[in-house]
C-alpha positions, 0 to 999 in steps of 0.5 A: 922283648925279654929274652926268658919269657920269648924262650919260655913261649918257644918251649911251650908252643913246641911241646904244644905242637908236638906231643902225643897227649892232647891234653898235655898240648891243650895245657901248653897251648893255654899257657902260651896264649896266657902269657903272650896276651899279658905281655902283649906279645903276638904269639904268632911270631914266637917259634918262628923267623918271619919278621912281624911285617910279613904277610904271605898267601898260601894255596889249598887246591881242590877239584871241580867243586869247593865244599858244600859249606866252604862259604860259612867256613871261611868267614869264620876264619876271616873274623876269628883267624886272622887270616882273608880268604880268596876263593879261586878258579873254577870248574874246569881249571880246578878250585883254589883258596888263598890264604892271606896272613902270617904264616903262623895263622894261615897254617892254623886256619887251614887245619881248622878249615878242613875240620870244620868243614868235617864236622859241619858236614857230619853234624848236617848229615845226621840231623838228616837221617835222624830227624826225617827231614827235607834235602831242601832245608840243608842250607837252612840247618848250615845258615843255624850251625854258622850263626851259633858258632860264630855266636859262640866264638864272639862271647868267648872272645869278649869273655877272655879279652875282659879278663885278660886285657885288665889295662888301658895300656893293654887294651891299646896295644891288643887293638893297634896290633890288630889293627896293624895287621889287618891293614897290612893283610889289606896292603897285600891283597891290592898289591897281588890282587888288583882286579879283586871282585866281590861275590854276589850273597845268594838267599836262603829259603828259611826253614825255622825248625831246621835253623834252630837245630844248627843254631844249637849244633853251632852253639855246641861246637868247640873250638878251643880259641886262643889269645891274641887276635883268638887264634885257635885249634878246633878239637871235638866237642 
């Protein structure tokens, strides 16, 4: 890697990560993302001492129950995160969620796990209060706000990869570099959880009207993504 550019990413990313403007770190943040993608250089390795094989998993400990939305929440973050989530524990004992990733994108999902699941949660709530309708329909409003997030944050991800990845020689490295990752975070996975299981999917009985509405609310929630593999912060509409 050129030295200059890795020294000009490290400073870009610290003034990013510490600085009171958040308009100032948002333009740092961007230009971090820009650069790394055009180089084809994975951002989440810059700033720090992990060597590029390693995988780690973290704990996010809760009590008897995870939040409400903890289902679309964390699939987001498995498709736009790099990162896989295991869901831990149980009602006695005291909920858990394990990060599995590089250390970098782990420390970026748990940020936006909490405000997502926030802003979700509040989105819910006044749609509730404002518009007089049934506790019922809950999980079809959540179902809506989680399809036009993701929605959102797919045609973003297409957008930015059909500007910047103008090369096929660019467009290669982008595909095997996430590749690699994902089969590495694969390895890790059956390598600590052996006895993994899948959860059975439950059914929603659909409300159209309130879908619709969490599909616009999800539509119209920012999360500021990044460059390579999408990372991002999430920050307020």
């Amino acid at each position: 890697m050129n030295d200059a550019l890795i020294q000009k990413l490290k400073k870009l990313l610290a003034l990013a990560g510490n600085n009171p403007s958040q308009q100032e770190a948002e333009a740092a943040l961007s230009k971090a993302q820009s650069l790394a993608i055009e180089n084809g250089i994975d951002l989440a390795l810059i700033g720090s001492n992990e060597p590029e094989d390693s995988i780690v998993r973290e704990d996010m400990e809760f009590g008897k129950r995870l939040p409400t939305v903890n289902n679309y929440v964390t699939n987001v973050l498995t498709k736009f995160f790099n990162v896989r989530i295991i869901t831990s524990g149980g009602r006695y004992g005291g909920r858990k969620l394990i990060f599995v990733g590089k250390q970098s994108d782990i420390n970026t999902a748990k940020y936006v796990y909490g405000w997502l699941s926030d802003t979700m949660v509040r989105c819910w709530h006044n749609y509730y209060k404002t518009n007089n309708v049934q506790l019922s329909n809950k999980q079809s409003y959540l179902f809506g706000f989680y399809n036009g997030l993701v929605s959102k944050l797919e045609s973003n991800k297409v957008s930015v990869e059909k500007e910047r990845l103008k090369t096929v020689d660019e467009q290669n490295k982008y595909a095997v570099a996430t590749v690699n990752l994902q089969k590495k975070i694969q390895s890790f996975i059956n390598d600590e959880f052996p006895r993994l299981r899948t959860g059975a999917t439950k059914r929603i009985s659909m409300d159209s009207n309130s879908y619709n509405s969490g599909l616009k609310d999800g539509i119209n929630c920012n999360i500021a993504k990044g460059g390579i593999g999408n990372r991002a912060v999430a920050q307020l509409a």
